[in-house]
KOLSEZA-815007 format. One record per residue (C-alpha): x, y, z; residue in three letters. Coordinates in steps of 0.1 Angstrom, whole numbers, plus 5000, padded with zeros to 4 digits. Example, Ala and Ser with C-alpha at 12.3 -4.5 7.8 and 13.67 -1.06 7.14 Angstrom:
<recs>
512349555078ala;513749895071ser;
</recs>
This chain:
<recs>
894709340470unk;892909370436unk;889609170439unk;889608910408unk;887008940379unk;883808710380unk;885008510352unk;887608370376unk;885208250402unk;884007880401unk;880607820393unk;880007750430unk;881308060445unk;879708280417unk;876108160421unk;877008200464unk;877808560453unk;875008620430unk;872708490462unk;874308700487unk;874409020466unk;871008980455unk;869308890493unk;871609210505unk;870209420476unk;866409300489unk;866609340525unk;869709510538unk;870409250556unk;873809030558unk;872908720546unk;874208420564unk;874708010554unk;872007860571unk;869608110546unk;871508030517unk;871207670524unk;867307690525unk;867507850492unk;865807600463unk;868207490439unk;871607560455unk;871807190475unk;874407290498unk;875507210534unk;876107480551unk;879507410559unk;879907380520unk;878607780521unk;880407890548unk;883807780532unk;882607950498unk;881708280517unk;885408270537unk;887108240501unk;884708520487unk;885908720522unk;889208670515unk;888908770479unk;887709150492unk;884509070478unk;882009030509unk;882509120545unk;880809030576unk;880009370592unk;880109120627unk;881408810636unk;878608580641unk;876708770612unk;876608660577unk;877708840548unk;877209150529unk;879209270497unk;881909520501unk;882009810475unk;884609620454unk;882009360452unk;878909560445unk;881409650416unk;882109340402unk;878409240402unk;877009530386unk;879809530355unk;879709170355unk;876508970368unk;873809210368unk;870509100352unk;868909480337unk;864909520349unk;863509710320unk;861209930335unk;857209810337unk;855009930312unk;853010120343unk;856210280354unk;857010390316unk;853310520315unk;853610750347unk;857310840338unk;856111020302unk;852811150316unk;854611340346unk;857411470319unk;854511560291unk;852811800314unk;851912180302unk;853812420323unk;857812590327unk;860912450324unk;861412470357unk;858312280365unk;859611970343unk;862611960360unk;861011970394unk;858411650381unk;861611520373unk;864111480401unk;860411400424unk;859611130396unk;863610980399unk;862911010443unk;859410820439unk;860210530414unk;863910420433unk;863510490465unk;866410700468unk;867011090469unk;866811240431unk;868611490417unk;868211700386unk;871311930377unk;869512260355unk;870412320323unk;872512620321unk;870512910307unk;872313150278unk;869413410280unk;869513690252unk;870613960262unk;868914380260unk;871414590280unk;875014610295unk;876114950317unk;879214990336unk;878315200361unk;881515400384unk;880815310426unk;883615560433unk;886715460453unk;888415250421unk;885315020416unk;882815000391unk;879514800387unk;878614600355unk;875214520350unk;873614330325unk;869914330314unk;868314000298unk;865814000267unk;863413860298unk;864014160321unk;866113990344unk;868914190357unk;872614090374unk;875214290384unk;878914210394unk;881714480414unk;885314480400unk;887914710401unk;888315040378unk;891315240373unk;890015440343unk;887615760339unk;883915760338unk;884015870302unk;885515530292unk;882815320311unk;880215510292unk;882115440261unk;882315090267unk;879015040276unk;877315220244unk;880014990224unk;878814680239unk;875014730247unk;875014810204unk;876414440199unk;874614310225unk;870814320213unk;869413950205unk;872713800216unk;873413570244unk;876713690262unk;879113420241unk;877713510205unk;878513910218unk;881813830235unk;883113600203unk;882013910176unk;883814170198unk;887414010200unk;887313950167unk;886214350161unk;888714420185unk;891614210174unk;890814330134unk;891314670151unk;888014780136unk;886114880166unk;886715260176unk;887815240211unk;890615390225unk;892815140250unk;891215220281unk;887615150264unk;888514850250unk;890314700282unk;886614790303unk;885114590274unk;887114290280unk;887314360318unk;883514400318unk;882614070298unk;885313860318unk;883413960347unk;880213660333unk;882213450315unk;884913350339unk;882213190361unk;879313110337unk;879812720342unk;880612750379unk;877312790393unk;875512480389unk;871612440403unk;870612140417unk;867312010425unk;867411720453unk;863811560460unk;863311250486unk;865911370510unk;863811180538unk;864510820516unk;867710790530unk;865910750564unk;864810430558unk;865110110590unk;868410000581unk;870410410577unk;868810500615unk;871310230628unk;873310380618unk;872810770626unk;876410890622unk;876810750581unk;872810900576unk;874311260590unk;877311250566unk;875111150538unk;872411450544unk;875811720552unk;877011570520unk;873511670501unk;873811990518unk;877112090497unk;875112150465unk;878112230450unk;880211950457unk;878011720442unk;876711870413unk;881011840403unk;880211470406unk;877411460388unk;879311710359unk;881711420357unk;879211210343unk;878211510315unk;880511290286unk;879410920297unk;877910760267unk;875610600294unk;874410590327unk;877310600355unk;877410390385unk;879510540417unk;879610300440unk;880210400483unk;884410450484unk;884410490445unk;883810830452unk;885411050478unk;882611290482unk;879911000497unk;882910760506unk;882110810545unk;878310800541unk;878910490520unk;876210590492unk;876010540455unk;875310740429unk;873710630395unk;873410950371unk;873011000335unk;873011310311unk;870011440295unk;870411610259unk;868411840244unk;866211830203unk;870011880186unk;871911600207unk;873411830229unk;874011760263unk;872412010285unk;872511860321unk;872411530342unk;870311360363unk;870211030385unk;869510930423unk;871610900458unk;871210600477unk;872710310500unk;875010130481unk;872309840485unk;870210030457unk;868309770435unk;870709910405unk;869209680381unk;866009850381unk;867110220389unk;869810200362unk;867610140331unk;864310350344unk;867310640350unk;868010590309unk;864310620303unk;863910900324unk;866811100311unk;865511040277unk;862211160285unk;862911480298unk;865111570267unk;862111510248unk;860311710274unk;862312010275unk;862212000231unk;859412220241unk;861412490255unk;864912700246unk;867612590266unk;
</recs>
């Protein structure tokens, strides 16, 4: 059954919700009648609250994870109060300060984003994670080099002096690879791999370049070997891993051991967080929402970051129990995000 939207709840049974959510959110803890009764200002029996909370139960918005507990929210109705009830916590002046002094620091890229997924870790309380923006590096050099036994080796040579090679499979003479990789080194210089690979299918396809058919096939062969996987190696930097230990996950060892297995497929999550690459804002996965931290029950609040121009260049947000305080973490996630854009204006992405 679909759970209904806030606006259908009674005043009553909203402001019970609010209470429960909220003293979940706090403590971890189900929270049961006899502490919502002591609450100031909601002059109720507790009879009155437990017949609210059964309705709410019955509704798929809180469960009681035992029978003479109270209640906690279910996924559906962590949902409902974060689209719908949630009062935003703009982050402190204090945690602005430290948020643009650790992001304004001289040093790499890579030390930015580092400061960055630590900084996301520190300030929630959670595990952060930073995906890395994906690097087009000019590029010096390409050879294709014959291994013998029908396979080749294309190696490519960065303005930086870095250096990658892949294998594929070659059923042409050595004369052609050296043709090839003349042709393409001589369009190469200055060039990241994209800018080359766009002016040499058009050269090709104009039929002005002077290759014969077994040439020009090694140069499309040779630059299909980067680009078919250039967006399918994601890096990911995780910080606060040992968060997610906190009183409440070690009692439950088996849904902690998912979560850090989960963490451990770098791959696997940096897709989730790719799905949040186009969100206009921050996105909000909430436990079963997502099938890849479904069994650990976790959340996931992440954001892109854009670079100087307004391009998006990566995301960032945090892992946690799907108690998070997601009023706070949300916004200082927003901030954060915007920050190390402004941050990494200072390099070339």
């Amino acid at each position: 059954m679909a759970s209904p939207p806030i606006t259908e709840l009674t005043d009553r049974a909203r402001e019970i919700f609010r209470r429960v959510v909220e003293g979940y959110i706090d403590n971890g803890q189900p929270v049961g009648s006899k502490t919502l009764a002591a609450d100031a200002g909601l002059d109720l029996s507790p009879a009155s609250i437990r017949s609210v909370l059964a309705d709410l139960e019955s509704l798929g918005l809180l469960a009681a994870p035992h029978t003479s507990a109270g209640r906690m929210p279910t996924d559906a109705g962590l949902r409902i109060f974060v689209d719908g009830m949630m009062r935003v916590a703009e982050p402190t002046a204090e945690e602005r300060a430290q948020i643009e002094a650790r992001l304004s620091e001289n040093g790499p890229v890579e030390q930015a984003l580092q400061q960055t997924s630590a900084l996301l870790s520190e300030l929630s309380g959670a595990a952060g994670m930073v995906m890395v923006p994906t690097s087009e590096q000019r590029l010096a050099q390409f050879s294709l080099v014959p291994l013998g036994q029908g396979r080749a080796l294309a190696v490519l040579v960065g303005e930086d002096g870095g250096v990658e090679n892949r294998v594929f499979d070659l059923d042409t003479s050595a004369g052609s690879l050296e043709t090839a990789s003349n042709y393409i080194t001589s369009r190469l210089a200055g060039r990241t791999l994209a800018e080359a690979s766009k002016a040499m299918h058009a050269e090709i396809k104009a039929g002005k370049s002077q290759l014969d058919n077994a040439s020009r096939d090694l140069v499309e062969r040779g630059l299909a070997v980067w680009s078919e996987d250039s967006g399918q190696r994601p890096v990911l930097i995780v910080r606060g891993a040992a968060n997610l230990l906190d009183e409440t996950a070690l009692g439950d060892i088996d849904r902690v051991r998912s979560l850090l297995d989960d963490l451990e497929n770098k791959q696997s999550v940096s897709a989730l967080l790719e799905s949040a690459r186009d969100a206009d804002a921050t996105r909000i996965f909430i436990g079963s929402e997502n099938r890849l931290f479904g069994l650990s029950g976790s959340s996931v609040i992440a954001s892109p970051y854009r670079d100087m121009e307004g391009r998006v260049v990566g995301v960032l947000g945090v892992i946690g129990p799907t108690r998070l305080n997601y009023a706070r973490v949300v916004p200082m996630i927003d901030l954060t995000a915007r920050s190390l854009g402004r941050a990494l204006g200072k390099f070339t992405i």
